[in-house]
C-alpha positions in Angstrom: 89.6 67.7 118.3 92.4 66.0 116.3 93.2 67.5 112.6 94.8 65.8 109.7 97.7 67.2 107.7 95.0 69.2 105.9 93.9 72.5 107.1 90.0 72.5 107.9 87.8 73.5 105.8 86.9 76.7 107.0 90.8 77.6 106.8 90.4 76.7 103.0 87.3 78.0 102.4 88.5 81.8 103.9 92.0 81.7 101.8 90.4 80.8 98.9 87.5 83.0 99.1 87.3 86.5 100.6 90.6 86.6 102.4 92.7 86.5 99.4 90.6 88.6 97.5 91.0 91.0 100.7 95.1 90.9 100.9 95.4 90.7 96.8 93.2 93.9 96.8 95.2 95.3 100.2 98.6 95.1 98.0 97.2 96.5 94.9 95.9 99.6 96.8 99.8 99.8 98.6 101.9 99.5 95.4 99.1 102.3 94.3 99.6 104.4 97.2 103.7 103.8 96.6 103.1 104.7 93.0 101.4 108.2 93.9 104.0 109.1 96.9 106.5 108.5 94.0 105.0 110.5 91.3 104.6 113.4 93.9 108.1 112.8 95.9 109.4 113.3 92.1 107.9 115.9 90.6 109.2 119.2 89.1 108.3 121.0 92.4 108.5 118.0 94.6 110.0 116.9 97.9 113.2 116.0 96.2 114.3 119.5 95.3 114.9 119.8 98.4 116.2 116.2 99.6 117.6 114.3 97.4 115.8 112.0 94.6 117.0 108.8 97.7 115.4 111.7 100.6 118.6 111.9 102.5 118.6 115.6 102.5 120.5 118.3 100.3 119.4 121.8 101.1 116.4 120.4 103.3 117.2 117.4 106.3 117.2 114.4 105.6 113.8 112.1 105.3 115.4 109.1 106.2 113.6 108.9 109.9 110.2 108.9 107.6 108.2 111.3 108.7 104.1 110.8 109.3 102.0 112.5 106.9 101.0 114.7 110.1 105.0 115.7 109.9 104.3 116.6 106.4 101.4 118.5 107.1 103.1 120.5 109.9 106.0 120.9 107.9 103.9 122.4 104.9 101.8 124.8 107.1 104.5 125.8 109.4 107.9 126.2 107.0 107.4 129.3 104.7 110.5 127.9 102.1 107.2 125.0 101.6 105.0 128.0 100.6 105.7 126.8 97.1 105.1 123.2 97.6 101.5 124.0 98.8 100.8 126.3 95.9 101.9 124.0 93.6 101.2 120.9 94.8 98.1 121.5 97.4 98.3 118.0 98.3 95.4 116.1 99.5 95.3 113.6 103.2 95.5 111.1 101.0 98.6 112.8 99.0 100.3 113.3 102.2 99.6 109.2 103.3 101.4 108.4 99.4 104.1 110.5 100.0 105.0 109.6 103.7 104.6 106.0 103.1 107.1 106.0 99.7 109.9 108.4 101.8 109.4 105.1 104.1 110.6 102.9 101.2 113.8 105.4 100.3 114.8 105.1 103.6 114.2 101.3 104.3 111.8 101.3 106.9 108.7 98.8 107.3 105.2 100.4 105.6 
């Protein structure tokens, strides 16, 4: 089968339809996801009390090798200096997906 310099039809008919729609909607619910590890990485008893508002560390380590949100977790439940963070915070899995995936972005590594 020989094509023209035009894509086929079922190439046009998939980017113009639900594909798009599908990677539009994937990087609205990232930059929301971003937005949420922000507002939480930030907060008044957030993750950069301890790191830095940029995550590379004052009185707690450096972030910068971006921890999973299964680090987080065992970081949260394990470390008694977090107690505080839990109590305050008592972030959710999907908390803990928001902030692991924005420490990613201060520290420059691929979501």
């Amino acid at each position: 089968m020989k094509f023209t310099t035009r894509p086929p039809l079922l190439v046009c008919s998939l980017i113009s339809g639900g594909l798009l729609s599908g990677v539009v909607a994937a990087q609205e619910n990232m930059d929301a996801l971003l937005e949420r590890g922000g507002e939480l990485f930030h907060a008044d008893i957030g993750c950069r009390v301890c790191h830095a508002d940029t995550g590379g560390g004052l009185v707690g380590p450096s972030l910068h090798f971006g921890p999973t949100p299964v680090d987080i977790f065992d970081q949260l439940e394990s470390n008694p200096i977090m107690g505080v963070i839990v109590s305050e915070m008592n972030p959710s899995d999907e908390d803990l997906v928001a902030m692991s995936m924005y420490i990613r972005t201060l520290a420059g590594l691929p979501l």
